[in-house]
N, C-alpha and C positions, 0 to 999 in steps of 0.2 A: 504493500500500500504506500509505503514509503516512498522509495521509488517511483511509482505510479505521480504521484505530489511531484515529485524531483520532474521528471520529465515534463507535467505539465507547464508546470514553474516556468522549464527552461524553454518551454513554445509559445509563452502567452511574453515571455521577457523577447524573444526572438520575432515574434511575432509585432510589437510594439514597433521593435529596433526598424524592420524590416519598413514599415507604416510611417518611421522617422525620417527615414535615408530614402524612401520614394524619389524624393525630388533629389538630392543630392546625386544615387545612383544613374540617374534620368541626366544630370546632365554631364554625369563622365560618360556613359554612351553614347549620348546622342552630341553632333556638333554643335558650336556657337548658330543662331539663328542671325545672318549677319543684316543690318539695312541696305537699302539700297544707295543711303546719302553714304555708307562707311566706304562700301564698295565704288562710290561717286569721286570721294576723294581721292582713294587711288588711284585712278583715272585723272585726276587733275596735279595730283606729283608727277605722274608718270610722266604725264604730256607737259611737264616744265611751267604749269599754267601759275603756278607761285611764286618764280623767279621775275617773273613782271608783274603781277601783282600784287606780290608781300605774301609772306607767312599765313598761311589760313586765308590767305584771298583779303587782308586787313587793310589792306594800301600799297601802291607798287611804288616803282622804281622813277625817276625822274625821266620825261619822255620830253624832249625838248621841239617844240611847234605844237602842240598841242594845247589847247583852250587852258588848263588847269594845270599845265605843266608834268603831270605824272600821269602815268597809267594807272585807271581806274580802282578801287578797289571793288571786288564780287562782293561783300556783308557789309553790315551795318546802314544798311539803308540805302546804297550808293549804286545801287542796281537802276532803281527806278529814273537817275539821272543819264543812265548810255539804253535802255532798254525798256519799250512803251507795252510787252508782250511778254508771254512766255513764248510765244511762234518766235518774236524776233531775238530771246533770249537764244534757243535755240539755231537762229541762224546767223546770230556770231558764231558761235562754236564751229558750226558746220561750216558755215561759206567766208568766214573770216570779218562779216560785214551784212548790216540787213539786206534785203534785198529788195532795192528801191534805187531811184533815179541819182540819191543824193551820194552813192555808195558806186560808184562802177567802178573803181580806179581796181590795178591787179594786184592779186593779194596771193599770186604763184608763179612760182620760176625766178632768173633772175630778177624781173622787173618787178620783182613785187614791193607794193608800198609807194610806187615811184607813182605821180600827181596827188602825194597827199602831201599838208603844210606837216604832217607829226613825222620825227624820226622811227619810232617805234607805229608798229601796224599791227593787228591783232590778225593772225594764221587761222589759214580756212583746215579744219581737221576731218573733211570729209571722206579722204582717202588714210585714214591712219586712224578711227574709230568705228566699231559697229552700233546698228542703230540703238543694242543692249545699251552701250557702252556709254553714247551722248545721253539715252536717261538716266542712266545712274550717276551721270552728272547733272545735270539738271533736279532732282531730287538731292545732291548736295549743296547746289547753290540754293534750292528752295530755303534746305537746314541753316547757311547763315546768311540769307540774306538779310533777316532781320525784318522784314514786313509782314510776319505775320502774330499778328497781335490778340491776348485774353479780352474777351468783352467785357465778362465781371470786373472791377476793380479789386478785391482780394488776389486772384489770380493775376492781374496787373502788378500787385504789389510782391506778388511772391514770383514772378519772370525777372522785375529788377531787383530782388535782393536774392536768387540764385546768380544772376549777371555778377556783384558786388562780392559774393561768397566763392566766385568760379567752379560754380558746379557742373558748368560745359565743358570746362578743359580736360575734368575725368571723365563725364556723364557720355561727352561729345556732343555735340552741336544737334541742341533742339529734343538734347536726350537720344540721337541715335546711334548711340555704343560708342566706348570710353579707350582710354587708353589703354596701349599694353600695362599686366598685372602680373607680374611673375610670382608663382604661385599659386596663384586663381585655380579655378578648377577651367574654365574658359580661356585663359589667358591675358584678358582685358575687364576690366572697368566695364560696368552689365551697362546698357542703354534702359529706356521705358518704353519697351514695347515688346510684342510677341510673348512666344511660351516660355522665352526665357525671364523674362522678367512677369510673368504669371507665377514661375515658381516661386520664382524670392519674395512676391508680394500680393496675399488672398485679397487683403481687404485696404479701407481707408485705415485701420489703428494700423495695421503693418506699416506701412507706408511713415505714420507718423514713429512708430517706433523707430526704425532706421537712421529716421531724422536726429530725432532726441537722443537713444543711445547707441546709434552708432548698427545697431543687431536687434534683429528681434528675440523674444524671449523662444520661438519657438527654434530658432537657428541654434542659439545658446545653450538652450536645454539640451542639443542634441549633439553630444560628446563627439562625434565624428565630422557635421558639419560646424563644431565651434573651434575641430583642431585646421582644419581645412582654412576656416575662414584666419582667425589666428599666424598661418602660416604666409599668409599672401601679403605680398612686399605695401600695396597701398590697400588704406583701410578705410571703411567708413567713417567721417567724424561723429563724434559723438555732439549735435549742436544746444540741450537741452540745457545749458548751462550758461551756454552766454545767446539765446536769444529767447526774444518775450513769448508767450504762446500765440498770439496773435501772430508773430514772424512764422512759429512752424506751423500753424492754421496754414498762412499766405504757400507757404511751400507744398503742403499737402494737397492744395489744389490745384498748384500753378505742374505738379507728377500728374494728377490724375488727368488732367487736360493733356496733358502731354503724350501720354498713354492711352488717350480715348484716339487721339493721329487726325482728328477736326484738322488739324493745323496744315496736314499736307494735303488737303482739299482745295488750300488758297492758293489759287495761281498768282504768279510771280514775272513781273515784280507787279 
């Protein structure tokens, strides 16, 4: 009978474990769920598109004959000033230039750039992208452009004090997937979106828990994923401490907006 206890014991404990680590085991299996804005920037390293326009697309390089003097920057708002469309966002990329009367000058072979006043000219990427490739750019320039804005005012106020806290620089832009993580069980800093971040987060207290301390009570309980998380080079901060409740209110819905992906509905710019 004894015995009989012992085993049981040891299947309703294993059994628990097993109900614990669901989601942990789930995501050593299965791969990272990646965006298409992460896969986007690749595409805009690759293609050199940051070496004229700054780091993260922030502001470029001094382009001399040009109105403003510098090559553009792709975020922060500065979209809506070279691009009236997401069609003619699209056909810089593609054709180097929109395609209109005001635009003919060549923008391939040697002659390219030659009858414009600017030194720098922005390359047509038509024959060096697939048509995968220009949306997943396009879906990264959505991520910072910057125009697309929370209507509630709490979620207004929790988009600029994530901006102030740099929650993007790990999160990634607009929340869609974070830096490299070594250690992670992923490899990177999770984003707000897909089944990856369904695991790490059931509900709205989830969400606030992460905020406040850092983990939730349910990751922490769970000796396996608390050695995992523990072991990963960057960490959650823990914000409960030095911001008001009102600040992690503002945060908590400025995730779930973020998460619900409203945002990538707005075309751009």
């Amino acid at each position: 009978m004894k015995r009989v206890l012992v085993v049981l014991f040891a299947a309703v404990v294993a059994a628990e474990q097993m109900w614990l680590l669901a989601p942990m085991l789930k995501l050593w299996v299965l791969p990272p769920i990646e965006d298409p804005a992460v896969a986007g920037r690749r595409v805009a390293e690759r293609m050199g598109c940051f070496s004229c326009h700054g780091a993260e697309g922030a502001g470029g390089i001094e382009n001399l004959g040009s109105d403003n003097k510098v090559v553009p920057a792709l975020g922060g708002g500065e979209m809506m000033m070279w691009a009236d469309s997401e069609e003619q966002l699209r056909e810089w990329i593609v054709y180097g230039n929109p395609q209109d009367e005001d635009h003919v000058f060549e923008r391939t072979g040697l002659a390219a750039g030659q009858g414009t006043e600017r030194a720098i000219v922005m390359p047509p990427y038509d024959s060096h992208l697939s048509a995968a490739e220009v949306e997943s750019l396009i879906a990264y320039l959505r991520s910072i452009s910057g125009l697309q804005f929370p209507e509630d005012k709490r979620t207004q106020e929790g988009m600029d004090l994530a901006h102030r806290l740099g929650c993007f620089r790990c999160h990634g832009a607009m929340g869609t997937g974070g830096v490299g993580n070594p250690g992670s069980v992923k490899g990177s800093v999770p984003g707000f979106f897909g089944e990856d971040y369904a695991e790490l987060v059931r509900d709205r207290e989830e969400v606030r828990e992460w905020l406040v301390s850092g983990v939730t009570a349910r990751f922490e309980q769970n000796p396996v994923a608390s050695a995992v998380i523990g072991h990963q080079a960057l960490k959650m901060p823990a914000y409960g401490e030095f911001l008001e409740a009102e600040q992690i209110d503002s945060l908590v819905a400025l995730v779930e907006w973020l998460a619900a992906g409203d945002w990538r509905e707005v075309p751009v710019p």
